[in-house]
N, C-alpha and C positions, 0 to 999 in steps of 0.2 A: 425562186418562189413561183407555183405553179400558177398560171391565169386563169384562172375563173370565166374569164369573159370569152376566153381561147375554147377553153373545154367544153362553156356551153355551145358554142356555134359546132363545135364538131359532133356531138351529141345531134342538135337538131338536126344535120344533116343526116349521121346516120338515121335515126329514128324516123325521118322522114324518107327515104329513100332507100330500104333496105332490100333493093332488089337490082337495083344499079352494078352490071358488071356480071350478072348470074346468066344471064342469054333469055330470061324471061321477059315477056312484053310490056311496053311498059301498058299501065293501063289507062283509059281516059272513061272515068269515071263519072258517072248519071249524078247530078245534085246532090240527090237523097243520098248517096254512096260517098260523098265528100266527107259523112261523117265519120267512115272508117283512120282517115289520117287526123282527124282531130284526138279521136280516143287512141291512135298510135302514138302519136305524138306526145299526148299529155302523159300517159303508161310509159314509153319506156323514156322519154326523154330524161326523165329525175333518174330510173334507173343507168342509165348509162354516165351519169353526171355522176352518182354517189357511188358507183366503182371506180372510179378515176381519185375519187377525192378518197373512199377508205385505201386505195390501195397504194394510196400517197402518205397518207395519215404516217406523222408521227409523235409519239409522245415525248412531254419535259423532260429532256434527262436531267441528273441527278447532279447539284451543282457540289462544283468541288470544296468547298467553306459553305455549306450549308445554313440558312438562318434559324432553322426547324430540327431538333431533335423529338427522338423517342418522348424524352420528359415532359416533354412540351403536347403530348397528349392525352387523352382521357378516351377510354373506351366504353360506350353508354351500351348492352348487351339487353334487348327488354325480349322477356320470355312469359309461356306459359307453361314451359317444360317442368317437371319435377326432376328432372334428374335426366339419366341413360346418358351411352357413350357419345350422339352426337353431340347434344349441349358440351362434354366433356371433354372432346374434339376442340369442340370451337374457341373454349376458353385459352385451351394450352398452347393449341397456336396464335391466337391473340395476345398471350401474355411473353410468349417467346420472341417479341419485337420490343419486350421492354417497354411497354407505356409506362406512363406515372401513376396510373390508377385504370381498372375496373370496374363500372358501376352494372353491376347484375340486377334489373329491375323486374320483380316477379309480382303474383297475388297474393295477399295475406295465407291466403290456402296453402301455397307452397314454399311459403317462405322457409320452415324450418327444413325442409327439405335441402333447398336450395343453400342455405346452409352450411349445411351436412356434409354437402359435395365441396361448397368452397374450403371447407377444413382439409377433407380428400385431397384436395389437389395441394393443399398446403400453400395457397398464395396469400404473400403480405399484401398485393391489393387490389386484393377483393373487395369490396362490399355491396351486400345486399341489401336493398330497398325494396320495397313492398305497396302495394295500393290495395284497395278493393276488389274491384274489377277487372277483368283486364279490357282491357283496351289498350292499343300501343301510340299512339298520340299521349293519351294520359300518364304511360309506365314513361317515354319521353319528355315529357315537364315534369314529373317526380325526381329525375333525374339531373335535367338541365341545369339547375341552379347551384348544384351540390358539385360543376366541376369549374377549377380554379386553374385550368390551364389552358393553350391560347387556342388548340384544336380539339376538336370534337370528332371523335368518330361513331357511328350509329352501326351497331352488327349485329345481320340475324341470328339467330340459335343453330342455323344450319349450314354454317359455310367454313373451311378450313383455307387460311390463311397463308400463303406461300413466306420462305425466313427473310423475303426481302424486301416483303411490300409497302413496309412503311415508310422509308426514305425516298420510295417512287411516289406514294401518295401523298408527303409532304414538299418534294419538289415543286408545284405550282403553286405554293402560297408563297413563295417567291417575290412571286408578281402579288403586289397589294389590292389590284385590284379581283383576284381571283377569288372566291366566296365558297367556293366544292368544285372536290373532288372525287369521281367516278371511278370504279375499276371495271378492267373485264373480266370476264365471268364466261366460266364452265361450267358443264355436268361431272360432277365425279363419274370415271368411267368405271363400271363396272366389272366384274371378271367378266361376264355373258353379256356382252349387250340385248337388249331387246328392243320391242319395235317402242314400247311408251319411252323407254330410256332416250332413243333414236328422238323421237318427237318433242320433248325434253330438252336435249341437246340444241338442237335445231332449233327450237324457240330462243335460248342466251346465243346463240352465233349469228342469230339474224338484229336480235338485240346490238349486239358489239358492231356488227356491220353498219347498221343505220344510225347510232350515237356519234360513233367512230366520223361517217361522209358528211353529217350536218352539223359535228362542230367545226372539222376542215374548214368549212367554207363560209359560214357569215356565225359559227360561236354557237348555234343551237342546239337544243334535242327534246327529244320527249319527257323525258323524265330519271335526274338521278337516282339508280334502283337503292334501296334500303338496304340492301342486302351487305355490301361494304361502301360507305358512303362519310367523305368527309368534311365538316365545315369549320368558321372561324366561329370560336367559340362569343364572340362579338354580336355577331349574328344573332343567334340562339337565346342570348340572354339578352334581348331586344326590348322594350316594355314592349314596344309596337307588336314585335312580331306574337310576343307571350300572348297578347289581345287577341291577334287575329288566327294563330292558330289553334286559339280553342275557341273560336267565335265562328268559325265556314260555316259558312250557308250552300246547301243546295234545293234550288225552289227554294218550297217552304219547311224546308227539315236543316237543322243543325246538324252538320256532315263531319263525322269524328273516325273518318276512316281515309286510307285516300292520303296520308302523312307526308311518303316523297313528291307525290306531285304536288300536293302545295308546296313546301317547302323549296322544291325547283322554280316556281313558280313563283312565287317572293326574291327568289335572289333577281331574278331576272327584272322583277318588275321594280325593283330598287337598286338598280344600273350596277349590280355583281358580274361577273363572268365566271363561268364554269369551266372545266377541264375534265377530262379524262386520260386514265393513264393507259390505252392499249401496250401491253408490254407482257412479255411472258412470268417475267419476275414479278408482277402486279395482277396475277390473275388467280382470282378466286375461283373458289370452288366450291359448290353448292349442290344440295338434291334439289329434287323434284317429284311429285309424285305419281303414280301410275296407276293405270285403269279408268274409273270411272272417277277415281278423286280427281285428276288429274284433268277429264274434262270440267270438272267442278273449279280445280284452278284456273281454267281458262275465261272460264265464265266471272269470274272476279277478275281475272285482270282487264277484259274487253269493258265490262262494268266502271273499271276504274279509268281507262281510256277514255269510252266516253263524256265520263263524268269533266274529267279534267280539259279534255281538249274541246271539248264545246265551250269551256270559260276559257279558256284561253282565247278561240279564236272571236267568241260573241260577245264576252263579257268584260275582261282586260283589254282586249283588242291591238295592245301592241304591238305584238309580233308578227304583224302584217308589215311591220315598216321594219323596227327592230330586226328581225330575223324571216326576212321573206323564203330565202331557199328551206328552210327547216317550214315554214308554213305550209309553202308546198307540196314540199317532201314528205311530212310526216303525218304533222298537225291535221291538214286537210284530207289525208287518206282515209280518217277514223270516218267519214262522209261518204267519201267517193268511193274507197277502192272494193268492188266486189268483186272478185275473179272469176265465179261462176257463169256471172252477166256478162262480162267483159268477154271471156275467152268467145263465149257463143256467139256475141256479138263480133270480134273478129272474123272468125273460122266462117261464119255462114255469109258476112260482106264480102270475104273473096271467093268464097263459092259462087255467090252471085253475080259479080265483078267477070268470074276468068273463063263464064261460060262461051264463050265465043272460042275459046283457046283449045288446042290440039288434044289429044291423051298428053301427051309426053309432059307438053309443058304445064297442063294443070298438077301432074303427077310431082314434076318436079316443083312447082310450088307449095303444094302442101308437106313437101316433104321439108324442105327450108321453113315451113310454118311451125311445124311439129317441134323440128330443132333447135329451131329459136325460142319459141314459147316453152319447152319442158326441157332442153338440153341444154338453154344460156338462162333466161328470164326467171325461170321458178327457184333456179338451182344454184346460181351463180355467187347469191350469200353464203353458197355451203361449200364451196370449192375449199376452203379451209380446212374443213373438216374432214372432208374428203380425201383430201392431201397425207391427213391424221392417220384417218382409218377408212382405208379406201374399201375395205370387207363390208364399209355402211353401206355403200351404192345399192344394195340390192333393197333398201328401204324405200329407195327414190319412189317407187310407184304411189307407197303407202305416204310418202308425205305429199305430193300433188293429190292426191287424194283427199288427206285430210284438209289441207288447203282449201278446197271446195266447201269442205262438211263445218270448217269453221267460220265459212261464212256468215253458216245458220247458228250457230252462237253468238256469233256476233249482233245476226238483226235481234235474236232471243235476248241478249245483254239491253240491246239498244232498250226494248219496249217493257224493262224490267231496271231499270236504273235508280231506285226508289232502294233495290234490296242490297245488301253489304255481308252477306251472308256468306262464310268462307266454303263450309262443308267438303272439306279436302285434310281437315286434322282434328284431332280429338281434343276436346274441352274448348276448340275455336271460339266459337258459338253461345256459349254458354253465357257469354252476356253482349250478344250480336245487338241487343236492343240501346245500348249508347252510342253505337256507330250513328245512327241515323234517329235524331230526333226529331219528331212533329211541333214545330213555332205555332205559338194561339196564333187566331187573327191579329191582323192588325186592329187597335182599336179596345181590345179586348179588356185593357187596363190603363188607368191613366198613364201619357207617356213620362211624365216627372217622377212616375216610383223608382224607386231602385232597381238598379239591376241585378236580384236575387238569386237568378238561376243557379240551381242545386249543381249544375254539372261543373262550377266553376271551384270546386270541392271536391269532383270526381266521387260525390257521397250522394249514389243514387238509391232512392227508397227500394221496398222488391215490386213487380209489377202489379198493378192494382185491376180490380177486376172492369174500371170504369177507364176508359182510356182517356174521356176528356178531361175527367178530375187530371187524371197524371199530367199530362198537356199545360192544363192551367196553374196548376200547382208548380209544376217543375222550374217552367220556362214562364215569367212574367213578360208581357208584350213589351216590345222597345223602338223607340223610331230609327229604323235602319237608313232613312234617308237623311238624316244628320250626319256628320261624318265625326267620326269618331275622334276624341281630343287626347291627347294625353294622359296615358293613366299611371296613378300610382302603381309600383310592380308590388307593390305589398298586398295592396288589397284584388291585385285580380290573378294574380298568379293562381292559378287552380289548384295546386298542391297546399298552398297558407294556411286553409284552414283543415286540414286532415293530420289525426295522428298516424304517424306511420316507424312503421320498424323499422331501424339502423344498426347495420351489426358491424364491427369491422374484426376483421381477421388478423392476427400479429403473428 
C-alpha cells in the first residue's frame, strides 16, 4: 500500500529544489523573489503527488461470485435526439450488456419518433417516456421512479459502450458503502484526426488523470461525468434527495442544470463513497464537438465548474476536512490556477533572479525551464495518449497554446455564471429558460402559503411578455432558512402531477 505521507515529502522536495545536481547556482534570493518558490511549490507539488498516485491508481476488479448482475440494472438514457445513427449506437451497445430495462426519456415533440426507432431496433426493453420540455434533471425524475431495480445507470445519447463494462461498473457496489460509479472516458478516434478532435481528446485524458490521482488518495473528485455513470437505485429514489434535486438554488435563481455535480455532491455529503473504474474494458467512448461549438462546450462546462465548486468549497464546506488533497488538488484550482499568469510569473522571477549568472549558465537554465514547464508539466496527463498515437505530438504546440486562450474562457465563464446556455447542439436551447430560474424576493408572499411552484410539475407556462408577472406567478416565495422537514414523495415528486406517455415495446 503506497504512503501518501512518503510521496508527499518527495514531491516537496523535488518541487522545491528542482535544480539540485544540474551544476546551476544555487540561488539566494531578494524577499520579494521568495515568492517565486511559493507559486513553485504550490503548482507543481499536487502535480507531481497526483502522477504518482494515477500512475498507481487501480481499479475494483471484478469479484469472482459477484452480488450484482446485469438484471439488476436499469438504464435511464434522457435525450433530445429524434432519431439518427448515434442515439442508435448508443442504445445497441447499451442493451448488449443485458440490463433488465431501458428507460428512453425524451420530449412530447419526439416522442413518436423515438418510438419508431425503438421498434427499429426491436427491443423488448425499451420504453419511452416523455416530458414537456427538455430539460435533463426533469427527463431524470420522470424516469427515476419507474425503475424497480437496485442500480441505476444514467447515459448520454452520445457514448458507445464497450461488451464488458458492466460487471466492471457493478464490481464496487460490492462495498455497501460505495453510492457511484465512474468510467473512463475517450474520444472516438476518428479515421483523420484533427486538431478540435486532438483538443477534445485531451480534455477526457486530463479528466481520467485527475479523477483517477484524487480518488487514490483521500476518495475525492470533481465530479462524476453523466456521460456513463452509475448509482444505487436507493439513493435516487430518496424523498430527500427528490426534494433537493429539483429545489438547487444558485444565488437567487432555482438552478436546473448542473445534474452530475450535484448529485456528486449529495453522495459525498451524506457519507457515500465513490469509485471509478479506470480499466480499458470500462471505457467509454464519446464525441465531442468541434469548431466553434466546441468552444461553446467549454464555456458550459467551466460555467458548470464554477458554479459547483464555489458551493462546494463556500457553501457545503466539507471537503476541506473530508477530502483536503482533492480540495487542493482540484476544487481550489477552479480559483487559483491561471497558467497565463503563473507561467509569466515564473519565467520573468528567474530572469530576474540569475542576472548575476554567466551566458552558459542562464542559457542552461532556461533551457531546463522550458522543459519542464512544456516537456513534463503541460504535457504529462497526455503521455497516455501519446503512447496511443504518438503522430498526435505534433498538436503539442496548439494545446499549450489553447491552454493559455482557455484561460479567457474561463475568467469569461466566471463573470457570466448566471447563464446555462448550451449552444454547441441543436434544439439544446430551446427551452434554456428552466435551467435557471429567478426566486421572488424574499418576503414577497406570506411564508405559510404553499409551496406551489409550477416547476414541481415540470408544466412551464410559454414565456410571458412581463418577466416579474412570470417570477411571481411561477415560483411563490418560501423561507429557505427553515430547513426542510420531510416530505411526502407523492406530493413533491415533480413528475406526480404531469400526464405523460408510456409506451412499452414487446
Amino acid at each position: 500500500m503506497i504512503s501518501w505521507y512518503h510521496v508527499a515529502v518527495f514531491a516537496w522536495y523535488v518541487a522545491s529544489r528542482p535544480f539540485v545536481g544540474t551544476g546551476i547556482p544555487k540561488l539566494n534570493l531578494p524577499a520579494p523573489r521568495e515568492l517565486i518558490r511559493v507559486v513553485r511549490l504550490f503548482r507543481y507539488f499536487r502535480l507531481i503527488v497526483n502522477c504518482i498516485a494515477h500512475w498507481t491508481f487501480r481499479p475494483i476488479p471484478i469479484p469472482e461470485h459477484p452480488t450484482f448482475a446485469s438484471q439488476d440494472v436499469t438504464i435511464i438514457l434522457p435525450t433530445i435526439a429524434n432519431g439518427g445513427a448515434e442515439l442508435r449506437d448508443t442504445i445497441s451497445t447499451c442493451l448488449r450488456s443485458e440490463p433488465y430495462e431501458l428507460l428512453l426519456v425524451t420530449i412530447d415533440a419526439n416522442y413518436d419518433a423515438l418510438v419508431k426507432l425503438a421498434s427499429q431496433i426491436n427491443a423488448k426493453k425499451i420504453r419511452v417516456l416523455s416530458i414537456r420540455e427538455a430539460n435533463k434533471r426533469r427527463q431524470m425524475c420522470r424516469a427515476i421512479p419507474e425503475v424497480v431495480t437496485k442500480i441505476t445507470i444514467f447515459v448520454d445519447d452520445d457514448v458507445v459502450w464497450p461488451v464488458k463494462v458492466l460487471p466492471w461498473i457493478l464490481a464496487p457496489f460490492e462495498n455497501a458503502k460505495v453510492g457511484g460509479v465512474g468510467t473512463s472516458q475517450r474520444l472516438k478516434r476518428p479515421e483523420q484526426q484533427s486538431a478540435w478532435g486532438f483538443l477534445g481528446a485531451t480534455y477526457l485524458e486530463r479528466r481520467n488523470f485527475d479523477c483517477s490521482a484524487c480518488l487514490h488518495i483521500d476518495g475525492g473528485l470533481p465530479c462524476l461525468s453523466g456521460r456513463t455513470v452509475a448509482y444505487r437505485t436507493e439513493i435516487l429514489q430518496d424523498e430527500a434527495f427528490t426534494h433537493s434535486f429539483t429545489h438547487e438554488e444558485w444565488r437567487t435563481m432555482q438552478l436546473n442544470a448542473d445534474d452530475d455535480n450535484f448529485i456528486t455532491r449529495w453522495l459525498y455529503s451524506h457519507g457515500w463513497k465513490i469509485c471509478m473504474q479506470y480499466h480499458k474494458e470500462c471505457e467509454v467512448q464519446t464525441t465531442l464537438e468541434e469548431g466553434p461549438k466546441y468552444l461553446r462546450q467549454c464555456l458550459r462546462w467551466v460555467r458548470s465548474n464554477w458554479r459547483s465548486n464555489l458551493t462546494s468549497l463556500f457553501v457545503e464546506r466539507h471537503y476541506w476536512i473530508s477530502q483536503p488533497w482533492s480540495t487542493y488538488s482540484v476544487l481550489q484550482t477552479t480559483i487559483t490556477a491561471w497558467a497565463l499568469p503563473y507561467d509569466i510569473l515564473i519565467f520573468t522571477s528567474w530572469y530576474q533572479a540569475s542576472k548575476g549568472w554567466s551566458y552558459a549558465e542562464r542559457w542552461y537554465l532556461f533551457t531546463f525551464l522550458i522543459s519542464w514547464t512544456y516537456g513534463f508539466s503541460k504535457t504529462v496527463k497526455l503521455w497516455g495518449h501519446f503512447l496511443r498515437y504518438p503522430a498526435d505530438a505534433v498538436y503539442i504546440p496548439l494545446y499549450i497554446a489553447f491552454g493559455y486562450y482557455h484561460g479567457g474562457i474561463k475568467l469569461y465563464g466566471m463573470l457570466t455564471l448566471d447563464a446555462t446556455t448550451w449552444g454547441s447542439r441543436e434544439g439544446a436551447d430551446a427551452d434554456n429558460r428552466v435551467r435557471m430560474i429567478r426566486l421572488p424576493p424574499y418576503g414577497s408572499m406570506p411564508l405559510d402559503a404553499p409551496d406551489g411552484r409550477k416547476s414541481e410539475s415540470f408544466d412551464f407556462p410559454p414565456p410571458r411578455p412581463s418577466r416579474a408577472m412570470l417570477e411571481v406567478e411561477q415560483l411563490p416565495a418560501y423561507d429557505t432558512h427553515h430547513k426542510h422537514h420531510p416530505i411526502p414523495l407523492d406530493k413533491y415528486r415533480p413528475f406526480a402531477l404531469m400526464t405523460t406517455n408510456i409506451t412499452y415495446h414487446d
